[in-house]
C-alpha positions in Angstrom: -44.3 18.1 71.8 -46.6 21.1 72.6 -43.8 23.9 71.1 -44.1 22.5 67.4 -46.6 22.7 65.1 -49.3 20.2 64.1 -47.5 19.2 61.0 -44.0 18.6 62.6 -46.3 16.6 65.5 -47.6 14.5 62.1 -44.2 14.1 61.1 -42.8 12.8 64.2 -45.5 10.8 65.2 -45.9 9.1 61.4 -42.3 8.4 61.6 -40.6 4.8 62.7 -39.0 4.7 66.2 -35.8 3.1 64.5 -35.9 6.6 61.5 -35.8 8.9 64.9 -33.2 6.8 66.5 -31.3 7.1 62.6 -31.9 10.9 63.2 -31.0 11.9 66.6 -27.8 10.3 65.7 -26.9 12.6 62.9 -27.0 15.3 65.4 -24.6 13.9 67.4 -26.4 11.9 70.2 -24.2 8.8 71.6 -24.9 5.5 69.8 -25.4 3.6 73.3 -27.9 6.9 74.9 -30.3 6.9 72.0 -30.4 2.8 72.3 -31.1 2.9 75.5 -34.5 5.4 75.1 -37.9 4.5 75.0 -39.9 5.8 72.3 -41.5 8.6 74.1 -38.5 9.7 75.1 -37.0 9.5 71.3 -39.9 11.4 70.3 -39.7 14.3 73.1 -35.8 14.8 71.8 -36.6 14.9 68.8 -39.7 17.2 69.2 -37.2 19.8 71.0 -34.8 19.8 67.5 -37.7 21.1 66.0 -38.8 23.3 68.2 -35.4 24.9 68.3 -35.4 25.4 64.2 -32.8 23.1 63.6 -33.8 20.3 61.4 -31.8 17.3 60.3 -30.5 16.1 56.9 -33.1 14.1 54.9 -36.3 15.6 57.4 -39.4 16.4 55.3 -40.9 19.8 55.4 -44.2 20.1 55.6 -46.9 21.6 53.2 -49.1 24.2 53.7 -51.6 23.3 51.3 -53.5 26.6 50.4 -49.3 28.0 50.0 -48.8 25.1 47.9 -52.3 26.0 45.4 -50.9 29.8 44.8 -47.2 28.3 44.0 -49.3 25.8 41.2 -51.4 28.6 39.9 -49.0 31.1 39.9 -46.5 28.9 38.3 -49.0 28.0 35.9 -49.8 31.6 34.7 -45.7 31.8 34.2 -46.0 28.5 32.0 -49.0 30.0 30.0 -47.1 34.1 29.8 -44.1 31.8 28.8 -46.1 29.9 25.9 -47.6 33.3 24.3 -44.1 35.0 24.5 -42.5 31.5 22.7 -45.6 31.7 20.2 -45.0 35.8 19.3 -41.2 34.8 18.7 -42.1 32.1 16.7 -44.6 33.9 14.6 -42.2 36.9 14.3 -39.2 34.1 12.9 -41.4 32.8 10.5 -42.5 36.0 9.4 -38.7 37.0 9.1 -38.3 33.8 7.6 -40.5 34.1 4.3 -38.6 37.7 4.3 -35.9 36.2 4.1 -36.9 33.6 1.6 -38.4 36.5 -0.5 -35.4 38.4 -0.8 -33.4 35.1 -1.5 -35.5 34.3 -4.3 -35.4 37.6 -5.9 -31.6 37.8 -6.0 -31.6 33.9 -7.4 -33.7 35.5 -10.2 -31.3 38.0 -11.1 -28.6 35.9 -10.6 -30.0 33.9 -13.0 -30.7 36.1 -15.8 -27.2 37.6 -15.3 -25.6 34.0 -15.5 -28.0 33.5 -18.8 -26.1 36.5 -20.1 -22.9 35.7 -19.7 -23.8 32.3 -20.8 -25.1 34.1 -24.0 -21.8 36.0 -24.4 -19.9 32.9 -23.7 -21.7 31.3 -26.5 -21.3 34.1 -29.3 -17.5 34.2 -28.6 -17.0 30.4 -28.6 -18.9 30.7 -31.5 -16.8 32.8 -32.8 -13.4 31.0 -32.3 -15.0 28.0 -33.3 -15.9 29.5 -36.9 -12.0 30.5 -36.9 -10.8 27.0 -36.3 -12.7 25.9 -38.7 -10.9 28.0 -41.3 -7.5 27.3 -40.0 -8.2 23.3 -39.8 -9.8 23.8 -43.5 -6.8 25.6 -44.9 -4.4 23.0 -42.7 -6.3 19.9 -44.2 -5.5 21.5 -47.3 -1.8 21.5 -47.2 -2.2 18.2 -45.8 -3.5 16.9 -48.5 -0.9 18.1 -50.9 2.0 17.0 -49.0 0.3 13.8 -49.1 -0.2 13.6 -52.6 3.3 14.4 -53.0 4.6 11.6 -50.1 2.6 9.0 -52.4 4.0 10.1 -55.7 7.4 9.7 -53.7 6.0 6.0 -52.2 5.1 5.0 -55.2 8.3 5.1 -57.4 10.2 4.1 -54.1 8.1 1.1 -53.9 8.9 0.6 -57.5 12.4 0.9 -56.7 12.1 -1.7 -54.0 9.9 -3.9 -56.1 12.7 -4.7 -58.4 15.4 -4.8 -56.2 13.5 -7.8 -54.3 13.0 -8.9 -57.8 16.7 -9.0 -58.4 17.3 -10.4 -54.7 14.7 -13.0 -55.4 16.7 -14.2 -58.5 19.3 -14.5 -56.2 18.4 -16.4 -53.7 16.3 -19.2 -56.3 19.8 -19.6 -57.5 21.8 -20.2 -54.3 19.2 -22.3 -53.0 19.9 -24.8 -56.3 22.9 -24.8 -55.1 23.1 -25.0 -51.3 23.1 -28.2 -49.6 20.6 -29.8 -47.3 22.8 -28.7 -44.3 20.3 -27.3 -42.6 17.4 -30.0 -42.9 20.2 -32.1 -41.2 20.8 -29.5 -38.1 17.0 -29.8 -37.6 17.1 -33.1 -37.5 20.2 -32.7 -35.0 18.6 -30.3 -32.3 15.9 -32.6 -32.2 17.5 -35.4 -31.4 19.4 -33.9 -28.9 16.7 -31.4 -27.8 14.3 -34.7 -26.7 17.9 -36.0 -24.8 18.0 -33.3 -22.8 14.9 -33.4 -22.3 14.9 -36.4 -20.1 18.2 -35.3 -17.9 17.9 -31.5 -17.2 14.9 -29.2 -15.8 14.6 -25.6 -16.5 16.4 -23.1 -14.4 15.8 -22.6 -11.1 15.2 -18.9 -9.4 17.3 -18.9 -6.7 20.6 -17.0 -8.3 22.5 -19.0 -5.9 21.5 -22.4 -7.3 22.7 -21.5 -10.9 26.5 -22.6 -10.8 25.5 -26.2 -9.6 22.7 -25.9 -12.5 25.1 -25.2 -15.2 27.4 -27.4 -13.9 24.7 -30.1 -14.3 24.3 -28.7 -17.5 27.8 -29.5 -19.0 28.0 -32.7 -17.6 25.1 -33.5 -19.9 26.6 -32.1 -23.0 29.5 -34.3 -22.5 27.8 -37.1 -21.6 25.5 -36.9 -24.5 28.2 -35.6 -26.7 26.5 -32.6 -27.8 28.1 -30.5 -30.4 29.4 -27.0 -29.0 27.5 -25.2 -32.0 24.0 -26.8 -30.7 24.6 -25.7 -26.9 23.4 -22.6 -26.4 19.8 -23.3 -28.7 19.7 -26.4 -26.6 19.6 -24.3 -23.3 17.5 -21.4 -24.3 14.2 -23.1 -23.9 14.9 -23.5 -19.9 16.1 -20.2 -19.0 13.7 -18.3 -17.4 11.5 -15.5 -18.9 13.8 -12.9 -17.6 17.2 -14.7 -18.8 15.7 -15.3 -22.2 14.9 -11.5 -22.2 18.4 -11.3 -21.6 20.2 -13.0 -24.5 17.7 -11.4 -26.8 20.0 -8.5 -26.5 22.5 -10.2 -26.8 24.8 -9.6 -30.0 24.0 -12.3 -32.7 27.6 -13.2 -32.4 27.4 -13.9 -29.0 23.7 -15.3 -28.8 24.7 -18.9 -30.4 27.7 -19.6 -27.7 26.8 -21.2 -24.8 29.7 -20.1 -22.9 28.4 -16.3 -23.4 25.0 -16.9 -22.8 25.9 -18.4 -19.3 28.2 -15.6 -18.2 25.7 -13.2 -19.5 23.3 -14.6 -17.4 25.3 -15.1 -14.1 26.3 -11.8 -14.7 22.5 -10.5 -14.6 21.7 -12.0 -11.5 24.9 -10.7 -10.0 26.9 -13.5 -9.8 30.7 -12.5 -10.1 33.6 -13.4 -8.0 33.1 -11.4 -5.5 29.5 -12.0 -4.8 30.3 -16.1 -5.4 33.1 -15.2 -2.2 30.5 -12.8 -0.3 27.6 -15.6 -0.5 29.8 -18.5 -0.1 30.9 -16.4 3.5 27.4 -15.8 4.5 25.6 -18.2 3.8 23.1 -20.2 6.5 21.7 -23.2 7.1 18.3 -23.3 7.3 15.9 -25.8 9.5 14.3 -27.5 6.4 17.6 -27.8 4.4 19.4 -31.0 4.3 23.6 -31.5 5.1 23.8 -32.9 1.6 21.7 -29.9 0.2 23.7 -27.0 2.0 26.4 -28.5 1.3 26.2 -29.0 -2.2 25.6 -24.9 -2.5 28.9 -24.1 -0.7 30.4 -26.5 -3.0 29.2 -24.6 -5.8 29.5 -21.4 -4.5 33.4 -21.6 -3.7 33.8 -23.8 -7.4 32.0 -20.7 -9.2 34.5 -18.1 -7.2 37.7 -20.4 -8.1 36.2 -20.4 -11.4 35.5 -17.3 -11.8 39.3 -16.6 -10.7 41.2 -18.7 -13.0 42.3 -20.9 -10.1 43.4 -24.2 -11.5 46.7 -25.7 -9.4 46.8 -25.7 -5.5 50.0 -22.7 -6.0 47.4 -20.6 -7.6 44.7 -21.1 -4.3 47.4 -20.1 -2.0 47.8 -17.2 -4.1 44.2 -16.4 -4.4 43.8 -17.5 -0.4 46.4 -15.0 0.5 45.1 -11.7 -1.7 42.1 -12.3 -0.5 43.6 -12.0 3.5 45.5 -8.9 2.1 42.3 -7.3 0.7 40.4 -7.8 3.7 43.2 -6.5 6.1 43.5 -3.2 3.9 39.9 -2.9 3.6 39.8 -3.2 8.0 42.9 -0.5 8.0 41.0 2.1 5.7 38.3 2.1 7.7 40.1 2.0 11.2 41.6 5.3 10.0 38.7 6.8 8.6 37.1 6.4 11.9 40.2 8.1 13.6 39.9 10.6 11.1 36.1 11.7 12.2 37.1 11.5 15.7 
């Protein structure tokens, strides 16, 4: 204890006989030895580190306090040098600063008069063009003018013209309608009657394309069973087409527009509803969990009717026919592409 110095003899003394156990461990001392030491002993080790120069991980130094007051005043003139070199810099920015903003401000001023300049110029010349389109739209105006005085010179002795040809037509007309009969008060009355019929029996078409042969099969029976004449048909229908159908027949021909028959292979025809997309859906077509048996079947019923249909197929010679082209096509169709595919390899 004698070879270290007073604050080392602080240090040892101050610390906890278990801390100098913790210590002498760290340099290496057997677990079971240092246990086995009495606290003198521990401290007489320990003392002999220190004395050797050799101090352990985590030991505290110790302070030499009139040291430790130069460090703090010295450090403190640093921090006060340090504060009057950040206050020069500073007063140097700012001084460069409004130099800065000085010069900015003159060239914004003569940026400015040399924008009101061209702004100036800018004017005067649209000025200028502006005076020019004036004269051109004045001269234009004027030519408009005449050709418009001539155009209604031209209207008004073609609307004399038309005048008395409507006159003539008019004339016309008063005297075929003394002698026409009251035909069509009695088709009014007609598609009335069978309009509110109808009514009761069928709904308006339905948007799933592959419903629409079992609608207008639905559809005839209803004529027949009503007996409606074949003239009335197609007016009768047109009110439960959908928007898109009804769009349809508008573009119809006017010879075709008043026949049912037309109208429904117009409209089948829209939603793509020929033979072979009748065969195509009648092939792929699913079940679904919410659909009934009686439902799903009902639209393979009317799927492979439309296709026969749509086929001419009206004697059980003809479906064998029609049965075995369609086995023919599908071979070929298999073949072509079997050799294509030899082809590419």
């Amino acid at each position: 204890m004698d070879a270290i110095t007073t604050a080392q003899k602080t240090t040892v003394t101050k610390s906890s006989s278990d801390r100098l156990r913790l210590l002498l461990l760290r340099y290496g001392y057997a677990e079971e030895v240092v246990l086995g030491w009495a606290r003198k002993e521990i401290m007489n080790k320990y003392a002999e580190l220190l004395a050797q120069g050799i101090e352990p991980p985590g030991a505290v130094r110790a302070v030499d306090p009139e040291a430790e007051k130069q460090r703090m005043a010295h450090e403190k003139e640093l921090k006060q040098m340090k504060m009057q070199l950040e206050m020069q810099k500073i007063a140097q920015e700012q001084e460069l600063e409004k130099q800065k903003i000085a010069q900015e401000q003159e060239l914004q001023k003569h940026k400015l008069l040399h924008e009101q300049e061209v702004e100036t110029q800018k004017i005067e010349y649209e000025q200028q063009l502006e005076k020019q389109k004036l004269v051109q739209e004045q001269h234009r105006l004027e030519q408009e003018e005449y050709k418009l005085k001539m155009q209604d010179r031209l209207e008004m002795e073609q609307l004399s013209l038309e005048r008395e040809k409507l006159k003539q037509e008019e004339e016309l007309k008063a005297t075929e309608l003394k002698n026409k009969p009251t035909e069509d008060s009695d088709e009014t009355k007609m598609l009335k009657r069978y309009g509110d019929a109808l009514a009761q029996v069928i709904s308006s078409q339905p948007e799933e394309p592959t419903d629409l042969p079992a609608y207008f099969r639905g559809v005839k029976v209803q004529f027949a069973n009503l007996n409606v004449p074949v003239k009335y048909q197609a007016r009768l229908i047109f009110k439960y087409l959908t928007p898109r159908a009804r769009a349809l027949c508008f573009r119809l021909d006017s010879t075709k527009l008043y026949s049912y028959k037309n109208v429904k292979d117009a409209v089948m025809k829209e939603y793509g509803l020929i033979a072979k997309t009748f065969l195509t859906r009648f092939n792929n077509l699913r079940k679904e969990n919410y659909v009934t048996c009686i439902l799903f079947a009902s639209k393979l019923e009317g799927l492979l009717r439309q296709y026969l249909e749509s086929r001419k197929t009206k004697d059980f010679e003809t479906l064998v026919s029609l049965i075995i082209s369609d086995r023919i096509k599908i071979f070929s169709v298999r073949s072509v592409s079997k050799i294509g595919v030899i082809c590419r390899e």
